[in-house]
C-alpha positions in Angstrom: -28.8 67.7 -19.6 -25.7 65.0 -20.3 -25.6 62.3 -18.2 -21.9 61.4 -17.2 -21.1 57.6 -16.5 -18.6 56.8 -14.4 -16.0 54.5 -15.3 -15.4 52.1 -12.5 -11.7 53.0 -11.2 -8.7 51.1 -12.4 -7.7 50.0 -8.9 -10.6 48.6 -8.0 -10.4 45.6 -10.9 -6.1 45.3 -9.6 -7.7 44.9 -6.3 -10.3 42.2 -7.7 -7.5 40.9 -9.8 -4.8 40.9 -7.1 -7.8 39.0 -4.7 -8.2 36.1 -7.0 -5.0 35.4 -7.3 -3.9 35.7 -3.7 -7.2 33.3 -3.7 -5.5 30.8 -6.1 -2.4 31.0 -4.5 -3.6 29.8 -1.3 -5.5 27.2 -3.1 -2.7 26.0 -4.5 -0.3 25.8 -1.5 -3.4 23.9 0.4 -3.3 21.7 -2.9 0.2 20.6 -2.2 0.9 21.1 1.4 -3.0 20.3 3.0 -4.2 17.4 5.4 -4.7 15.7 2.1 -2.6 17.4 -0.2 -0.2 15.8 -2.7 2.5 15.3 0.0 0.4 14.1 2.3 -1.2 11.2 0.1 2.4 9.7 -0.1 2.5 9.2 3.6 -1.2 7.9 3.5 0.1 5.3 1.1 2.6 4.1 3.1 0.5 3.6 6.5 -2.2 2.1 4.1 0.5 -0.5 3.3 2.1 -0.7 6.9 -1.7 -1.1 8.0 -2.3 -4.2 5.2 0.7 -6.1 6.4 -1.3 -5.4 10.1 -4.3 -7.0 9.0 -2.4 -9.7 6.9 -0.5 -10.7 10.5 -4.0 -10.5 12.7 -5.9 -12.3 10.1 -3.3 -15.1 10.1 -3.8 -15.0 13.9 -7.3 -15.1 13.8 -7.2 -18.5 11.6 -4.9 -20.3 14.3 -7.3 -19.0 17.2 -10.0 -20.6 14.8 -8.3 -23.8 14.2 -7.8 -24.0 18.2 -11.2 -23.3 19.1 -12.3 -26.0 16.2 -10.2 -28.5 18.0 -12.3 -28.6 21.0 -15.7 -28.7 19.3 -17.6 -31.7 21.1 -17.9 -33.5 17.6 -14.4 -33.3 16.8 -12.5 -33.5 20.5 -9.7 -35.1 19.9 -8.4 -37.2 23.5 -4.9 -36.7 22.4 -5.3 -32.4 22.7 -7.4 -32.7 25.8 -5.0 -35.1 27.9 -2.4 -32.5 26.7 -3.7 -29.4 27.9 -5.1 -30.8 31.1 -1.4 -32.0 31.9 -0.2 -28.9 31.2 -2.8 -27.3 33.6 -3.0 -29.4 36.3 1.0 -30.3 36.5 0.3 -33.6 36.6 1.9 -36.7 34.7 1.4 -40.3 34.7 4.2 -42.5 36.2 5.9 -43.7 33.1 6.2 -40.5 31.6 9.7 -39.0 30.8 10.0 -35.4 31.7 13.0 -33.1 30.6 13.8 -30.0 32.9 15.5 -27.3 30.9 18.6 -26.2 32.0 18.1 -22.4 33.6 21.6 -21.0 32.6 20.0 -21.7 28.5 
């Protein structure tokens, strides 16, 4: 007795075929369109760079906040910064000091 093999239909390798490439499409437009797709790397550029500037600014900050706090360190107090601020906290001034009022209307 023969035995008959049965060819595997032609519409079931288009379908295959027809998958993939519906597949690769949506590969593709994820590619270019996604979270991190080509489009959106150019905007992740730019907040990288709005994000250095940031971090340029605060660190530049963070130094003068240093240099303020290195001022009053007990081996390098300096009278001068001391009298200074404690005038400015207190409201007080010595009796031959000149003071200048700004004008309100400026």
């Amino acid at each position: 007795m023969p035995t008959r093999v049965k060819r595997p239909s032609i519409l079931l390798k288009l379908s295959i075929t027809a998958g993939l490439v519906a597949f690769q499409g949506y590969l593709g437009y994820h590619l270019l369109t996604g979270a991190f797709g080509l489009e959106s790397q150019k905007d992740m550029l730019a907040e990288i760079e709005v994000l250095k500037a940031r971090r340029a600014s605060l660190e530049t900050e963070i130094e003068a906040y240093r240099h303020r706090i290195a001022l009053f360190e007990p081996q390098r107090l300096d009278p001068d910064i001391i009298t200074e601020r404690s005038r400015e906290l207190l409201g007080l001034v010595h009796p031959d000091d000149i003071i200048i009022v700004p004008d309100e209307k400026d």
